[in-house]
N, C-alpha and C positions, 0 to 999 in steps of 0.2 A: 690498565694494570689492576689486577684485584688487591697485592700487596704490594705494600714500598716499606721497603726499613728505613727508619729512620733515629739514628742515635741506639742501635741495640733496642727498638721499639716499632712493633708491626702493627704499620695501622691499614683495615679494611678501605677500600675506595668507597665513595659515597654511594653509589648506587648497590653498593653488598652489602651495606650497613643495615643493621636490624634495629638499632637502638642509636639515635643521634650521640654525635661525641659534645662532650661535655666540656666547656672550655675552664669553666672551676678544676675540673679534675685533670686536663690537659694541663694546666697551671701547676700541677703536683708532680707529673710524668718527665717537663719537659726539663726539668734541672734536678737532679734529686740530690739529699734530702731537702724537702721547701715545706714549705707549708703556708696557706694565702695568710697576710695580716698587713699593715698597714692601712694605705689611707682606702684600697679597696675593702677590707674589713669594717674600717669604721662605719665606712659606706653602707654596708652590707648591714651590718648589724642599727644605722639609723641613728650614728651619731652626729653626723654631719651630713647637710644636705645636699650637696652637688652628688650628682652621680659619677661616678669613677667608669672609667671605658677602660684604665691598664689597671692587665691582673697582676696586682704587687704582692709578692713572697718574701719569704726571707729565707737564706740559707745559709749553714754554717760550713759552706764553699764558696770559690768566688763568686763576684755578680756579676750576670749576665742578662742581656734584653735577646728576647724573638719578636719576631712579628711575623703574622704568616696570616691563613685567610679566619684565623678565628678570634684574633685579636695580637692585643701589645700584650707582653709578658714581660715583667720586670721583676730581676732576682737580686735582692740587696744583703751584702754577707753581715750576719750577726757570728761573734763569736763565740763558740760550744756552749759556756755557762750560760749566754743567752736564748737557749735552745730550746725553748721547755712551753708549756702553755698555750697547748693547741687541742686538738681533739677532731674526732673523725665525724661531719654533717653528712647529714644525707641532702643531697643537691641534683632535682630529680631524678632519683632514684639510684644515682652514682654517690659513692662514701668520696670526700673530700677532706683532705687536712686544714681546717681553720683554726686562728688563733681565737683565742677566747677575746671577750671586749677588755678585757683589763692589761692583758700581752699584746692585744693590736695598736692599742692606745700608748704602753710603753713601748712598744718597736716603734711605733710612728714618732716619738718622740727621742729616741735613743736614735734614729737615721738622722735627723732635722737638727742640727749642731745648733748649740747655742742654747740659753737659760731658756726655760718655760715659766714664764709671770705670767701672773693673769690677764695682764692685756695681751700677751700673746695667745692665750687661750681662748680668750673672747673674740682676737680676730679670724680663728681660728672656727667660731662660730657654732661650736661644739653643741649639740643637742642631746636631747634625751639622758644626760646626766648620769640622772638615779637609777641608772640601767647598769653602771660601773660599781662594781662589788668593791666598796672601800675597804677591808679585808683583805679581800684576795691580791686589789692593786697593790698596797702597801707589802704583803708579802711577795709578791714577784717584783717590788722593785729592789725590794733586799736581797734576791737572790740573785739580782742583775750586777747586784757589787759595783753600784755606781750611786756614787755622791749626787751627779745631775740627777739622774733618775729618781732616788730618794727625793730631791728637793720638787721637784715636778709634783709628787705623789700627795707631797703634801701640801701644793698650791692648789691644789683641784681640789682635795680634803676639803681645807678652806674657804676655797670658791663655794664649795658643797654646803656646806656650814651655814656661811653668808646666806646665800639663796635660801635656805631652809629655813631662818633664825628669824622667830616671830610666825611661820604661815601656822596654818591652821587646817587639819584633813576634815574634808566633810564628809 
């Protein structure tokens, strides 16, 4: 078969293909509107170490899982005012909707119920820190109109603070 529709979506058979498909960008196709963020974001952008194998989105439809031969796809519904703070990556050479690190970090914490203390964050295992725009998070958690999310924002602040208080840049 050269074409199969699937879901209002025509994809070439592998051997017509000119350009491999893109499972980031299949990640955006297969539930729309999504866009990738959570714990495979974090992943992605090097804030935590384990490697992520499901591509987790968010969308402000219900949530749905695929699984087919290019991977797990995982869509978790945020709602509308949660919608915001993503942007279009190039992911070889395909544009892909990602969340930025500061919305991957609060979607990942806005799906995962329950307070965010610091020892949760530390089991958590969070790296690379100072790569989260303390600015930017603080302003996308006020726009998330969530108290949880406010108090998170400002436990990582802290956390940030702590870690910082006394080094010295050489």
């Amino acid at each position: 078969m050269i074409l199969s529709l699937r879901r209002g979506m025509y994809t070439l058979a592998e051997p017509y293909r000119l350009v491999p498909l893109n499972p980031a960008e299949l990640a955006n196709y297969l539930h729309r509107p999504s866009y990738l963020s959570g714990l495979w974001a974090l992943g992605f952008y090097g804030l935590i170490p384990e490697k992520v194998v499901t591509w987790t989105s968010v969308t402000s439809r219900e949530p749905r899982r695929f699984e087919n031969a290019f991977g797990r796809f995982e869509y978790r519904h945020i709602k509308r005012n949660g919608f915001f703070g993503y942007r279009a990556v190039d992911m070889q050479g395909r544009k892909v909707m990602l969340a930025e690190p500061e919305k991957a970090l609060l979607d990942f914490w806005h799906l995962n119920k329950g307070p965010w203390e610091k020892a949760r964050m530390e089991e958590m295992r969070f790296q690379n820190r100072k790569a989260i725009g303390q600015t930017r998070l603080q302003e996308y958690a006020s726009r998330y109109a969530s108290p949880r999310l406010s108090q998170a924002a400002q436990v990582w602040r802290s956390w940030i603070d702590e870690e910082t208080e006394g080094a010295v840049d050489l």
